[in-house]
C-alpha positions as CSV (number, residue, x, y, z in Angstrom):
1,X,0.0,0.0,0.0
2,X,2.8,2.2,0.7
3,X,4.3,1.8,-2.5
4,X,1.0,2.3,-4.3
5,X,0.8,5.7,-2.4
6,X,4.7,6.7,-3.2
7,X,4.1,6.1,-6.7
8,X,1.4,8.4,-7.2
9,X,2.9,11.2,-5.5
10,X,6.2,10.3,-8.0
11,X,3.3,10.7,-10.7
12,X,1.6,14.0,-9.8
13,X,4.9,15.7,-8.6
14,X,6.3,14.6,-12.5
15,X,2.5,16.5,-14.3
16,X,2.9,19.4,-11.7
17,X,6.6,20.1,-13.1
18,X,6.0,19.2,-16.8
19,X,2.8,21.9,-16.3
20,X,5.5,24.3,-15.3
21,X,7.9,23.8,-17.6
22,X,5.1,24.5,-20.7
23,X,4.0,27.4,-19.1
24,X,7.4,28.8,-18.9
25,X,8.3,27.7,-22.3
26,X,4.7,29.7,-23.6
27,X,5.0,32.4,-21.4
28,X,8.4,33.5,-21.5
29,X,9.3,37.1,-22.7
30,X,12.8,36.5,-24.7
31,X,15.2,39.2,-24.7
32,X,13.6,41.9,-26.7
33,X,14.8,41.8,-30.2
34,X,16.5,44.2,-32.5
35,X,15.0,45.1,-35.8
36,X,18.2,45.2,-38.1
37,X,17.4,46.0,-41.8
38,X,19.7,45.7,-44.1
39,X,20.0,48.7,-46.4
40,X,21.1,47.8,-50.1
41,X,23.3,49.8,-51.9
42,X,24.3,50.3,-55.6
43,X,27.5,47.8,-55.1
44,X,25.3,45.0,-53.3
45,X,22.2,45.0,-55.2
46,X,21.5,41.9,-56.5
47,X,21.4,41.3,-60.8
48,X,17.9,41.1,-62.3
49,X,17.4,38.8,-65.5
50,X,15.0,40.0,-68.0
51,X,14.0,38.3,-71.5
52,X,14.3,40.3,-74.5
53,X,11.0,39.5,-75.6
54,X,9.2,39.5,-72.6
55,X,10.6,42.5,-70.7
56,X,7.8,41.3,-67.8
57,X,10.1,38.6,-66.7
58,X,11.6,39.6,-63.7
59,X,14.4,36.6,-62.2
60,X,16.9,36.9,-59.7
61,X,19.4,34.3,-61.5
62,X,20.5,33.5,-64.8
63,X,18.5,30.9,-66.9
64,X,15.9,31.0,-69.8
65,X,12.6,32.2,-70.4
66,X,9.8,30.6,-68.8
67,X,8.2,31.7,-71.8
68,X,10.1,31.5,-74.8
69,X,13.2,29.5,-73.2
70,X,15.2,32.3,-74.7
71,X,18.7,33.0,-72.8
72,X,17.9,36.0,-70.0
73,X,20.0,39.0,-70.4
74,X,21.1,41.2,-67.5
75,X,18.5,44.5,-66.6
76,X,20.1,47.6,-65.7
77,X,18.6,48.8,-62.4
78,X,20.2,52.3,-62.4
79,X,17.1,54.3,-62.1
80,X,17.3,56.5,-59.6
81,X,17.1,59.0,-62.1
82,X,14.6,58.1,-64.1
83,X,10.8,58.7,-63.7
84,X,9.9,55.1,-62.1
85,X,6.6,55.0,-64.5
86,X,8.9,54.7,-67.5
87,X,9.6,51.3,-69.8
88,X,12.9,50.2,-69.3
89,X,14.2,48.8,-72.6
90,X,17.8,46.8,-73.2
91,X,19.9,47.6,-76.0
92,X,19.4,43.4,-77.2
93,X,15.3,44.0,-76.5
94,X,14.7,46.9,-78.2
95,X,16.4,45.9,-81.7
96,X,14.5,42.6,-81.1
97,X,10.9,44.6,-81.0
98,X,12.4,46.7,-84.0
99,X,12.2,49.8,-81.9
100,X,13.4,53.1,-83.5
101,X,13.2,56.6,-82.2
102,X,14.1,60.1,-84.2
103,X,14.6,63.4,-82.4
104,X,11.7,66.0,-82.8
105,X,12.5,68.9,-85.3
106,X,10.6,71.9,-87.2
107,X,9.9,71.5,-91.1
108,X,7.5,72.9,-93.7
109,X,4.3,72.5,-93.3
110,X,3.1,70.8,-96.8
111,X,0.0,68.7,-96.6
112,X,-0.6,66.4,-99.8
113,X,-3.8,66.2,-101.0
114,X,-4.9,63.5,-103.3
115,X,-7.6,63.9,-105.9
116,X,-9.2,61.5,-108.5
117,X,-11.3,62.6,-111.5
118,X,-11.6,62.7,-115.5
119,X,-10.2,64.4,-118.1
120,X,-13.0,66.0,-120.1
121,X,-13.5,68.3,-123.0
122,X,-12.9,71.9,-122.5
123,X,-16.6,73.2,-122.9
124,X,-16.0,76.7,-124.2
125,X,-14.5,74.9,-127.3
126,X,-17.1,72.4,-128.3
127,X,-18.9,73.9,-131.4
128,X,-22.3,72.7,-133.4
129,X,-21.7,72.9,-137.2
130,X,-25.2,73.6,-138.6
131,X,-26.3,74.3,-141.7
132,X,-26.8,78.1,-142.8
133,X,-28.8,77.3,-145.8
134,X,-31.9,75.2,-146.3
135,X,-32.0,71.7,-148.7
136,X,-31.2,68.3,-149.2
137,X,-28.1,66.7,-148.8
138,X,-26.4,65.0,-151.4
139,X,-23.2,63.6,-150.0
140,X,-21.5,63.4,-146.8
141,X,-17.3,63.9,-147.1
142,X,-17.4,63.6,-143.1
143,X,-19.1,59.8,-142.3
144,X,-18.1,58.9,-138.8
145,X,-18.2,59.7,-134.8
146,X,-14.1,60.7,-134.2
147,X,-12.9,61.9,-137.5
148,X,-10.8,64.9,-137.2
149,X,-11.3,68.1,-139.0
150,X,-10.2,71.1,-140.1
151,X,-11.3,74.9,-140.3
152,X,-12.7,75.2,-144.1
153,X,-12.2,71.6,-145.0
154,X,-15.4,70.3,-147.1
155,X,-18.7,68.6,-144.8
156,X,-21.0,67.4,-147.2
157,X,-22.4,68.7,-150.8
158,X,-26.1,69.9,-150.5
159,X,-28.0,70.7,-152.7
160,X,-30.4,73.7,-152.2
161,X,-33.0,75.8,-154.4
162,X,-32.0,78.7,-152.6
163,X,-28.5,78.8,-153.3
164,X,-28.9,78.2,-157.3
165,X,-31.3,81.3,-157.1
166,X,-28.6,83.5,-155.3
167,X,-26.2,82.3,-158.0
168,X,-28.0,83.5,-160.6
169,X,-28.7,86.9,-158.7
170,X,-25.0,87.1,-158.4
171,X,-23.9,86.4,-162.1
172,X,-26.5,88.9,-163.1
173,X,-25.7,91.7,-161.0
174,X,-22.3,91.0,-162.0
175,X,-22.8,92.0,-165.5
176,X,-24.1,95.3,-164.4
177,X,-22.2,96.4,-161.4
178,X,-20.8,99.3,-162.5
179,X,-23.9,100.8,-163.7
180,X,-25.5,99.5,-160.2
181,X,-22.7,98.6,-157.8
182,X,-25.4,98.7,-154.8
183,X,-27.2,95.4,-156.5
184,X,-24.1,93.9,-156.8
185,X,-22.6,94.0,-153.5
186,X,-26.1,93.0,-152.0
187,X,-26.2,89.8,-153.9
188,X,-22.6,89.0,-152.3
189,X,-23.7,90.3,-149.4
190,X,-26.7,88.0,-149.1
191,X,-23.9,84.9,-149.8
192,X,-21.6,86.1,-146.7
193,X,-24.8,85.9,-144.5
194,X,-24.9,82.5,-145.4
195,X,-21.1,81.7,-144.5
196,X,-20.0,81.5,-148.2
197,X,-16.0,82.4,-148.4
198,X,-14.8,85.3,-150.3
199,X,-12.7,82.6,-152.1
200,X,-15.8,80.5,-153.0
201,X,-18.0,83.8,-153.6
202,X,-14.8,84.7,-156.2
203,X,-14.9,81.5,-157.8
204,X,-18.6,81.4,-158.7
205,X,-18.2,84.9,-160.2
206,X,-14.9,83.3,-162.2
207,X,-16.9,79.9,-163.7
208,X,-19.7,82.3,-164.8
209,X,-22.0,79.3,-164.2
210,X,-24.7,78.1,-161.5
211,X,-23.5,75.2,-159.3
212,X,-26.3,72.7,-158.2
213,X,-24.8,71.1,-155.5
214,X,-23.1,73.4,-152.9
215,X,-20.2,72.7,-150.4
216,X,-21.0,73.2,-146.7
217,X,-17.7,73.7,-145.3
218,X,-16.2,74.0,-141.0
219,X,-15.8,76.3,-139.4
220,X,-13.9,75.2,-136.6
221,X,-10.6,72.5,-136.0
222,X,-11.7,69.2,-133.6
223,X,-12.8,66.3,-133.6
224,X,-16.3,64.9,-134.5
225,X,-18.1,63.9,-131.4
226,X,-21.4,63.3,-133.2
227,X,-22.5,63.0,-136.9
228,X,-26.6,64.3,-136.7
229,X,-27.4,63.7,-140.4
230,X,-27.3,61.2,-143.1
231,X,-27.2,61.5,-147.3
232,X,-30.7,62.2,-148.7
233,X,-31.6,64.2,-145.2
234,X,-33.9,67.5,-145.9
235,X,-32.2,70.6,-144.1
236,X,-33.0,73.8,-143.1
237,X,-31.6,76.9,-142.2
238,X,-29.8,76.4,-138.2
239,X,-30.1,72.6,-138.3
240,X,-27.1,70.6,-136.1
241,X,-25.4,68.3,-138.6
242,X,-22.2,67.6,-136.4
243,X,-20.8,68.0,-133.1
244,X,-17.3,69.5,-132.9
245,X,-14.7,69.5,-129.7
246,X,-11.7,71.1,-130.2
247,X,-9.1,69.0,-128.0
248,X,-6.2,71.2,-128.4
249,X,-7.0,72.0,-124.6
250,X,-9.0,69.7,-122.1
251,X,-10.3,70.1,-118.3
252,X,-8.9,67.5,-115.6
253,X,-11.9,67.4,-113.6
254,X,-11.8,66.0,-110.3
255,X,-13.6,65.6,-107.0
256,X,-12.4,67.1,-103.7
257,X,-14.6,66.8,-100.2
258,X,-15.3,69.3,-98.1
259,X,-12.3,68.0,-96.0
260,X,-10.0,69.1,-98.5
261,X,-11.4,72.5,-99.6
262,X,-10.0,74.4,-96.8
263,X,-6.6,73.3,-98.7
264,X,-7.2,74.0,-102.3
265,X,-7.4,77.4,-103.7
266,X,-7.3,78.8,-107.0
267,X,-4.1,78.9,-108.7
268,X,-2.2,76.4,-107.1
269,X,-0.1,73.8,-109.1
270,X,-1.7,69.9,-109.2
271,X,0.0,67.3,-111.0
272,X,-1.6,64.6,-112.2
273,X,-1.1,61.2,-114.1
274,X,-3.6,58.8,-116.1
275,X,-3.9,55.0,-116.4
276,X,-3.2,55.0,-120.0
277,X,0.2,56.5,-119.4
278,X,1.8,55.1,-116.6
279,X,5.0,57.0,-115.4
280,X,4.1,60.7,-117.2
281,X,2.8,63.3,-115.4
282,X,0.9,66.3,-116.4
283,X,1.1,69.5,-114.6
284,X,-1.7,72.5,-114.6
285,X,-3.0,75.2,-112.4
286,X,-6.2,75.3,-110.6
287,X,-8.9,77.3,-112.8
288,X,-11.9,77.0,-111.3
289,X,-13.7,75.3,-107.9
290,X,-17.2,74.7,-107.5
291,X,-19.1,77.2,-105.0
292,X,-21.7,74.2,-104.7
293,X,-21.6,70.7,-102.7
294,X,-23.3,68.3,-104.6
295,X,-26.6,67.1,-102.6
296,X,-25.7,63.4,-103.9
297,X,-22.0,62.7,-104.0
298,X,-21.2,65.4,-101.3
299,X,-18.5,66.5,-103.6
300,X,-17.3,69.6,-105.5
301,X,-15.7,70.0,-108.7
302,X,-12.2,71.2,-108.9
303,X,-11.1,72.4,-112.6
304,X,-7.4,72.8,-113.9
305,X,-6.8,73.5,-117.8
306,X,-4.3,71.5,-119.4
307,X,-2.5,72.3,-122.8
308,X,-3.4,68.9,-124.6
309,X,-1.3,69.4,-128.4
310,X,-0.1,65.8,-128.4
311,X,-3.2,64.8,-128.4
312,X,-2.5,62.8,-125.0
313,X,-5.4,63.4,-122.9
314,X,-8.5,62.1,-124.2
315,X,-12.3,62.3,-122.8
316,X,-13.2,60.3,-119.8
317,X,-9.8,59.1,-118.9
318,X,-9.4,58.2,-115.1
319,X,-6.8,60.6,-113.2
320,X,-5.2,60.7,-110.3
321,X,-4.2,64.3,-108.9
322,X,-1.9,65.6,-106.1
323,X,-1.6,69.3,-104.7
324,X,0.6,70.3,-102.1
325,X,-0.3,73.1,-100.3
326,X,1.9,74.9,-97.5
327,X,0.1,75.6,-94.6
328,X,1.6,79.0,-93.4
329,X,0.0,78.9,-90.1
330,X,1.5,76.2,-88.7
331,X,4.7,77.3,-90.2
332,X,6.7,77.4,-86.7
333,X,5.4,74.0,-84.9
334,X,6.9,70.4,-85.1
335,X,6.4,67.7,-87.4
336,X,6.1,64.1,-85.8
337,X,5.4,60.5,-88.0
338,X,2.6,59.6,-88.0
339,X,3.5,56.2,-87.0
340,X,5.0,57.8,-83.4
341,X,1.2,58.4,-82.2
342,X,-1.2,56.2,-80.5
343,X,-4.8,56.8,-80.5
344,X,-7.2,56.6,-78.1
345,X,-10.0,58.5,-78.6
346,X,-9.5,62.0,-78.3
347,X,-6.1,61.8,-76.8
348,X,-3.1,60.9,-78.6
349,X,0.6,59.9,-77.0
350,X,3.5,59.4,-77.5
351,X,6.6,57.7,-75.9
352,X,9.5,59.8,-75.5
353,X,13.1,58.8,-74.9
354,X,14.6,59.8,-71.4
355,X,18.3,60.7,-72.0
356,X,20.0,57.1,-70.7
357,X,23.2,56.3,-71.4
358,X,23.1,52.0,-70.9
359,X,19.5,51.9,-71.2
360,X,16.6,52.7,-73.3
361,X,14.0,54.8,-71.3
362,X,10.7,55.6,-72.6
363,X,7.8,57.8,-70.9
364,X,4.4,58.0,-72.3
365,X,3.5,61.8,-73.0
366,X,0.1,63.6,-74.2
367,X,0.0,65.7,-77.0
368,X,-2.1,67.7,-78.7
369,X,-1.9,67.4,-82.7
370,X,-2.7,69.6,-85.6
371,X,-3.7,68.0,-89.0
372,X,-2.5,65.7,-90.8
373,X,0.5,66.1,-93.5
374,X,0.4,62.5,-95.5
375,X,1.8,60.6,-93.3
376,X,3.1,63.3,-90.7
377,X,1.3,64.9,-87.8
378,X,1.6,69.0,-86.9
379,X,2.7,69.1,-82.6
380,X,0.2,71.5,-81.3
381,X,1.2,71.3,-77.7
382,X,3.5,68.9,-75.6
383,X,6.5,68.4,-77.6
384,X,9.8,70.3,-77.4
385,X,12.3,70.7,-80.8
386,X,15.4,67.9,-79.9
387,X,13.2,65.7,-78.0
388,X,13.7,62.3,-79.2
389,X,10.4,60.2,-79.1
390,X,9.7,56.4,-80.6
391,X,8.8,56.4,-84.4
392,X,8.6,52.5,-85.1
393,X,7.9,49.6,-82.6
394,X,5.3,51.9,-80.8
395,X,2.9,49.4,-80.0
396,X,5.6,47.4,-78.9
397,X,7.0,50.0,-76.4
398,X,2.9,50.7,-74.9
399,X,2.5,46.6,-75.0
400,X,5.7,46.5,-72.1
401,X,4.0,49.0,-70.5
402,X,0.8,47.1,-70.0
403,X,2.4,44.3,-68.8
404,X,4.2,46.4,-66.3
405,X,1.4,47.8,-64.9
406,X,2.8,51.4,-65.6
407,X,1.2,54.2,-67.4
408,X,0.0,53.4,-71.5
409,X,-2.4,54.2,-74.3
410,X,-4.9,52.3,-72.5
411,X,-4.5,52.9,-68.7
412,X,-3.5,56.7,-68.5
413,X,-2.2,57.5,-65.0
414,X,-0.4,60.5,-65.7
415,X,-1.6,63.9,-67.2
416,X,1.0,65.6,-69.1
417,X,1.6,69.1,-68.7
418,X,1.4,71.4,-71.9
419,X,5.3,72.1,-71.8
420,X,6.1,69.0,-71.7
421,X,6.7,67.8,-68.3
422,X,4.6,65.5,-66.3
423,X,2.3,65.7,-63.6
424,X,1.1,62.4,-62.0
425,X,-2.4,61.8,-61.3
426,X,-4.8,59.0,-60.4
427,X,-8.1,58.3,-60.5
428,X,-9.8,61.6,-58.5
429,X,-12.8,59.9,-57.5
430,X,-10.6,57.1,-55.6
431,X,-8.6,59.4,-54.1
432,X,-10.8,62.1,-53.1
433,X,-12.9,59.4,-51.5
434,X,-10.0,57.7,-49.5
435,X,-9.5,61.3,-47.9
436,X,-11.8,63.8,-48.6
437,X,-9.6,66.7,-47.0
438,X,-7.0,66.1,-49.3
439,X,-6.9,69.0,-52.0
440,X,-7.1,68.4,-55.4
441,X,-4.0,70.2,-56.2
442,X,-1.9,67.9,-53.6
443,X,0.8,66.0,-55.8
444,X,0.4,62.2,-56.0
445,X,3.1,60.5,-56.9
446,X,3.2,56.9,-58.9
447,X,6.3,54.2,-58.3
448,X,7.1,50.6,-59.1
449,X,9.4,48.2,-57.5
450,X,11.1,45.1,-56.9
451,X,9.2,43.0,-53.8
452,X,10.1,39.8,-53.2
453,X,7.9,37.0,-52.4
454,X,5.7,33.8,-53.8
455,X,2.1,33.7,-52.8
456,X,-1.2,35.2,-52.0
457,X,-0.6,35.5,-48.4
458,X,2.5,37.3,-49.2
459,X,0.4,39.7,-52.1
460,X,-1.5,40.3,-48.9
461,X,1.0,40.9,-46.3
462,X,2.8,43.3,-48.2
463,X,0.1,45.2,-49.7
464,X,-0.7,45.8,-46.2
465,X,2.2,46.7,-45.1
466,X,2.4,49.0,-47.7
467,X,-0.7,50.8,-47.2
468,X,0.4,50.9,-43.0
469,X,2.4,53.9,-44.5
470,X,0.3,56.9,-44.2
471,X,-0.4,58.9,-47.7
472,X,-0.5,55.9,-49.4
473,X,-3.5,55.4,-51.1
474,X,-2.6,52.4,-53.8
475,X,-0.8,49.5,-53.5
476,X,-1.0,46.2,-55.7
477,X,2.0,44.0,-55.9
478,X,1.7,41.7,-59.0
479,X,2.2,38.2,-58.3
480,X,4.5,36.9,-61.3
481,X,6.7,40.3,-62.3
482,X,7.3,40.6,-58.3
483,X,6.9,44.4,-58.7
484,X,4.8,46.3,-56.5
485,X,2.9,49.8,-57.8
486,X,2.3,52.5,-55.1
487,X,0.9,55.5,-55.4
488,X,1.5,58.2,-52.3
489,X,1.0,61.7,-51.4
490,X,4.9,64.4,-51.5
491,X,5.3,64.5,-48.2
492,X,5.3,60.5,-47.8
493,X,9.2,59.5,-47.3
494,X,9.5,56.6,-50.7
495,X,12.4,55.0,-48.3
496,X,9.6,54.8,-45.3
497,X,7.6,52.8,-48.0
498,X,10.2,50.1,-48.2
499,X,10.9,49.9,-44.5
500,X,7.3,48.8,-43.9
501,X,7.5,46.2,-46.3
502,X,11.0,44.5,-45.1
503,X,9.6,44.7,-41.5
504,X,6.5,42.8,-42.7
505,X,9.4,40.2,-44.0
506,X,9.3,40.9,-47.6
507,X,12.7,42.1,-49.3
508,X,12.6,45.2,-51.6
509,X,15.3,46.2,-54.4
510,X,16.1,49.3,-51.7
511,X,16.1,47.3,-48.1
512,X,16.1,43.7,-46.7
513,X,14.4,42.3,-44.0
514,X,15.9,40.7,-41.0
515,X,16.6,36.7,-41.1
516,X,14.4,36.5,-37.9
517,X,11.6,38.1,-39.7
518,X,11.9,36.5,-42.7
519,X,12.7,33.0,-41.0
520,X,8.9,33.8,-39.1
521,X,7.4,33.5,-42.6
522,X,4.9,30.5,-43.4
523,X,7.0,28.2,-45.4
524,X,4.6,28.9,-48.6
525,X,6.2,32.2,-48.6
526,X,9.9,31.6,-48.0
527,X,11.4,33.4,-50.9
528,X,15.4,32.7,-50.6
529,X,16.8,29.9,-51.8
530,X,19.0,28.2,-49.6
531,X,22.7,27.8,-50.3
């Protein structure tokens, strides 16, 4: 029994001293610990990989890309200077994404404007040849549409009761016209009405006999555009027998829009070519433009007169026109690409180079454009002469942007201001709603950087951290580029920013957390490799 009883108090006295020794073990206060952060400097930062074709690839050691297993390169990281919501371009990348730039100068304004049309006949030449004495006629010397003809060559022989009686007049008062010279010269007379020449009135008078069938003769050079009449036809006096142009000179005719008006006046040189003769071009001067838009076509008619002696031009050819015009007004701004502008609606940016001597550095910019030169653009506002901006890979340049999270064509985050510097702003509803006694002209500024972590607990953590800071009023750290985006008022210290986040265990690309900290971690977010 005694032994029972001995063995019981050895039991309890072993539960009441295992009791103590977990209550010390939970309830002990350790010396109280040091915060050490480790503040990293130019010379110790740590090298970032980047792929050249997927500049959002963001590794700590060499290797390939996850994404198209191409070699990494080294990034620069020397931006301290630089405006931290700039794209960050290698030397390797940027000739990769064919990504050119050209500095910004002043040149002459000249817009080209392009016109099509037709070459037509010149109207105040086109002539009816009718007949100026009434009968039948006989024979036609002229038979087809497009026969060519001269000024007194023969028409057609007509035969015409009228003109055998004024033939007879004439012979008679021939014979007597010195007695009565009055008769005489009214019977000519009476054949000059009727568009006889003084050569045919002199040879009637010379054969002293009555011709039956008369010659109706031109009386204009061109080209037959229509034959009205046919042998055996009864005439009269002032009937059309054939239509006449005379194409020594012809009309290019051609259709502008009432965008182009305001860049066409009269007088100014157009060139212009034709299918038929590829590789000549003709050359005339404005003549006319019609006061009227047509209801229908919403066009209006633009005339030049061309000199047309070859023979060249003919009715109803297709032609092509171009006028350039210099716009005087604009005489003193800058001429961009047009490939250098992105469009977005009513604004239009551009990417300009950040003077970089490793790297290639590109900030978005908003500017305001005049109108359009061909393919060129007139700089209203938000360009300076010498700055050099991105002219070909554009898209390419905005894409990296994107996938940075940083300012671009389709996620504006920064207003520019009209001299060409920037002003960061933000979304003014979610700020003014997250303090509604800041003022709308406190600055807010935007920056990205290098967090280090794995996992959604440590998106959370440092997020959190980061937004412990007060004047922060954005922070989202994205997951796979390990870059975190804050945006804070001035007067928040950047540095205090980063201090938060290493406390919270989480290294930046500016300070590093403690190895107690970090070893405190959940083992889903330990970041370091071992060694």
């Amino acid at each position: 029994m005694k032994n029972i009883f001995s063995s019981k108090i050895f039991v309890y006295s072993g539960l009441v001293i295992s009791g103590l020794l977990m209550g010390w073990l939970f309830f002990h206060s350790p010396e109280k610990h040091v915060e050490k952060l480790e503040i990293i400097s130019p010379e110790n930062k740590s090298t970032i990989w980047t792929c050249a074709m997927h500049p959002q690839i963001r590794m700590h050691e060499p290797g390939k890309c996850p994404i198209c297993a191409m070699e990494l390169i080294p990034l620069n990281q020397n931006t301290d200077l630089i405006d931290q919501s700039a794209v960050h371009f290698t030397r390797e990348s940027a000739a990769l994404a064919n990504v050119q730039t050209s500095v910004v100068s002043k040149q002459e304004p000249i817009i080209e404007v392009r016109l099509y049309g037709k070459i037509q006949s010149d109207e105040r030449l086109l002539q009816n040849q009718v007949a100026h004495f009434s009968g039948r006629i006989e024979k036609l010397l002229v038979n087809f549409t497009g026969e060519s003809v001269q000024k007194g060559q023969v028409l057609a022989l007509i035969y015409s009761p009228e003109m055998v009686t004024a033939q007879q007049e004439l012979l008679e008062a021939g014979k007597m016209r010195l007695a009565q010279p009055e008769i005489y010269e009214a019977a000519k007379e009476r054949l000059r009405q009727w568009k006889l020449s003084e050569s045919q009135i002199t040879n009637l008078e010379n054969s002293g006999s009555v011709k039956d069938n008369f010659e109706l003769v031109s009386t204009s050079t061109g080209v037959v555009t229509s034959r009205r009449v046919n042998v055996g036809d009864y005439i009269s006096r002032g009937t059309v027998l054939f239509d006449i142009a005379d194409l020594s000179r012809v009309w290019a005719m051609f259709d502008a829009y009432e965008s182009d008006l305001p860049f066409l006046s009269k007088g100014d040189k157009i060139s212009f070519s034709v299918q038929a003769l590829p590789g000549v071009n003709f050359e005339g001067n404005i003549a006319f433009i019609d006061p009227v838009i047509d209801a229908i076509t919403r066009v209006a008619k633009v005339r030049a007169e061309i000199s047309n002696q070859a023979g060249k031009l003919k009715p109803e050819m297709f032609a092509t026109g171009m006028i350039s015009a210099n716009l005087n007004e604009y005489r003193n701004n800058l001429i961009i690409p047009g490939s250098a502008v992105l469009w977005t609606g009513k604004r239009s940016v551009v990417y300009v180079k950040q003077q970089v001597s490793e790297e290639l550095v590109f900030t978005i910019r908003e500017i305001e454009i005049g109108p359009m030169l061909g393919e060129s653009y007139v700089v209203i506002n938000g360009l300076k002469e010498g700055e050099e901006i991105v002219t070909q890979g554009t898209f390419s340049v905005d894409a990296a942007a994107q996938l940075e999270g940083k300012p671009s064509m389709m996620n504006p985050q920064t207003s520019p201001e009209k001299d060409g510097s920037k002003k960061e702003v933000s979304n003014q509803n979610e700020r003014i709603n997250a303090n509604p006694l800041q003022s709308e002209k406190s600055k807010v500024l935007s920056v990205s950087f290098d967090v280090s972590g794995n996992c959604e607990m440590c998106k959370d953590r440092i997020e959190a951290a980061a937004k412990s800071v007060k004047g922060v009023s954005l922070a989202e750290w994205d997951i796979n580029a390990k870059k975190i985006h804050v945006e804070y008022e001035a007067t928040t210290s950047l540095m205090g920013i980063h201090t938060a986040i290493a406390k919270a265990g989480h290294d930046t690309d500016k300070v590093k957390t403690d190895d107690k900290t970090y070893s405190e971690l959940p083992e889903c977010c330990l970041y370091r490799k071992e060694n």
